[in-house]
N, C-alpha and C positions, 0 to 999 in steps of 0.2 A: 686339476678338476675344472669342468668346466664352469664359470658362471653363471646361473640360472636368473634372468630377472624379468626378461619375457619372452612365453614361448612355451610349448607342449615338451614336458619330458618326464621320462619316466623315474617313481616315485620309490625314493628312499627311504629305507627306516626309519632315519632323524626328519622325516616328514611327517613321521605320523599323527604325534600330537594337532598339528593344524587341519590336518585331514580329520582328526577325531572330534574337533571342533564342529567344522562343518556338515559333517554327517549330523551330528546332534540338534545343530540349529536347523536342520534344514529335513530331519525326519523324526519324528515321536518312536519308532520301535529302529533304533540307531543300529547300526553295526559295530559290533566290540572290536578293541584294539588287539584282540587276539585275531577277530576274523581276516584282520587288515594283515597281519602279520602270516599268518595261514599264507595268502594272497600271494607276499609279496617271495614268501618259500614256494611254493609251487611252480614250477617250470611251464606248467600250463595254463600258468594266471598272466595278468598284464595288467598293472597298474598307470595312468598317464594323470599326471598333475599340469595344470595352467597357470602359469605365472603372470603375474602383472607386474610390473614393479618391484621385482623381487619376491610379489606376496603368492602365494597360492589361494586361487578365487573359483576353484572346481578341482573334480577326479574323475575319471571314468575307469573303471575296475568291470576286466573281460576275460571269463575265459574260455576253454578251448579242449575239443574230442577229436582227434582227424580231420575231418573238414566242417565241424561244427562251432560254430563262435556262440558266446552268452555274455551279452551284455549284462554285467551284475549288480551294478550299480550305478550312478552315474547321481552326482551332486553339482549347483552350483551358487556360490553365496549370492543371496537374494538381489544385493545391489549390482550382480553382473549379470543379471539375467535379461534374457534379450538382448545382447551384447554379440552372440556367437560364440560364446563360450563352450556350452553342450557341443552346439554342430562342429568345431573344432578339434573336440575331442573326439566324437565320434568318427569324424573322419580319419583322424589319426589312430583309433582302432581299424576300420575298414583298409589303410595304407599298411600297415603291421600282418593282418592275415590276408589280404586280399593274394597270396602267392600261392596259398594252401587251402584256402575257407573257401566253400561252397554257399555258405549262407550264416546271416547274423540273427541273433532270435534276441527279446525284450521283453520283459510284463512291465505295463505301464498302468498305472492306478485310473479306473475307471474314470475318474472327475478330474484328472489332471488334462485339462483343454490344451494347454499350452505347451506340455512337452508330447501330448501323441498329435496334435499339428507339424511340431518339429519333427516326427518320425516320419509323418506320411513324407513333408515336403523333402525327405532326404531317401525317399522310397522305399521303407518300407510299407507292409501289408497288413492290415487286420485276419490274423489265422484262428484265434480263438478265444474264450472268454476261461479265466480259472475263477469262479466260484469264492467269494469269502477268505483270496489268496491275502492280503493285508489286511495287518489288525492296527488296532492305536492311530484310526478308528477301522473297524472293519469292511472291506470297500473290495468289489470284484477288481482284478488283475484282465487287460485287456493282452492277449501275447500275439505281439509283431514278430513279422520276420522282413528280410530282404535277400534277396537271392543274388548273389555275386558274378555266377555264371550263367 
């Protein structure tokens, strides 16, 4: 097996717990360790972990309809933010479907400045607003896309 200590690769079972972590610190309405597992059984899902030092310090969880990608998630611990940790991942989604995928779609929390900056500057588009889409606290859903072809 290979050694994981830095570097984007895809997430394992015996990952979860630290994944489960960070989803926790880093969202009030978290995703359960079942949804993670859902995830990682689905043939249409794609989960990518960032190592630093052997640690896992992000995840990007994507998945996929014929040529439609959904970014599903995307966490990164607080001390590696601004870093390129997101953008890293994200591109390592976009390298994964970009053979098959016509476009990537995202809801990103209306007041988060600083990750739908990181969307535009990676081009995606402002396509719509969902309405009261997050709760804990409740806050419109802004949904990006980016078009591949």
């Amino acid at each position: 097996m290979m050694q994981r200590v830095n570097g984007i690769f895809p997430m394992h079972s015996h990952d979860i717990n630290k994944i489960i972590e960070i989803e926790r610190l880093c969202f009030a309405d978290a995703w359960t360790e079942g949804m993670f597992m859902s995830c990682i059984e689905n043939p249409n899902s794609m989960i990518f972990i960032k190592m630093v030092e052997g640690c896992i310090v992000g995840y990007a969880v994507a998945s996929f309809v014929l040529d439609e990608v959904n970014i599903d998630n995307i966490a990164v611990l607080p001390e590696y933010r601004r870093t390129g940790v997101a953008r890293a991942l994200l591109n390592r989604v976009e390298e994964e479907v970009e053979s098959f995928a016509s476009f990537i779609m995202l809801e990103v929390r209306e007041g988060n400045a600083l990750a739908i900056r990181l969307y535009y500057s990676l081009g995606y588009k402002k396509i719509g607003l969902r309405k009261n889409y997050y709760h804990n606290p409740t806050e419109n859903a802004i949904l990006m896309i980016k078009y591949l072809i």
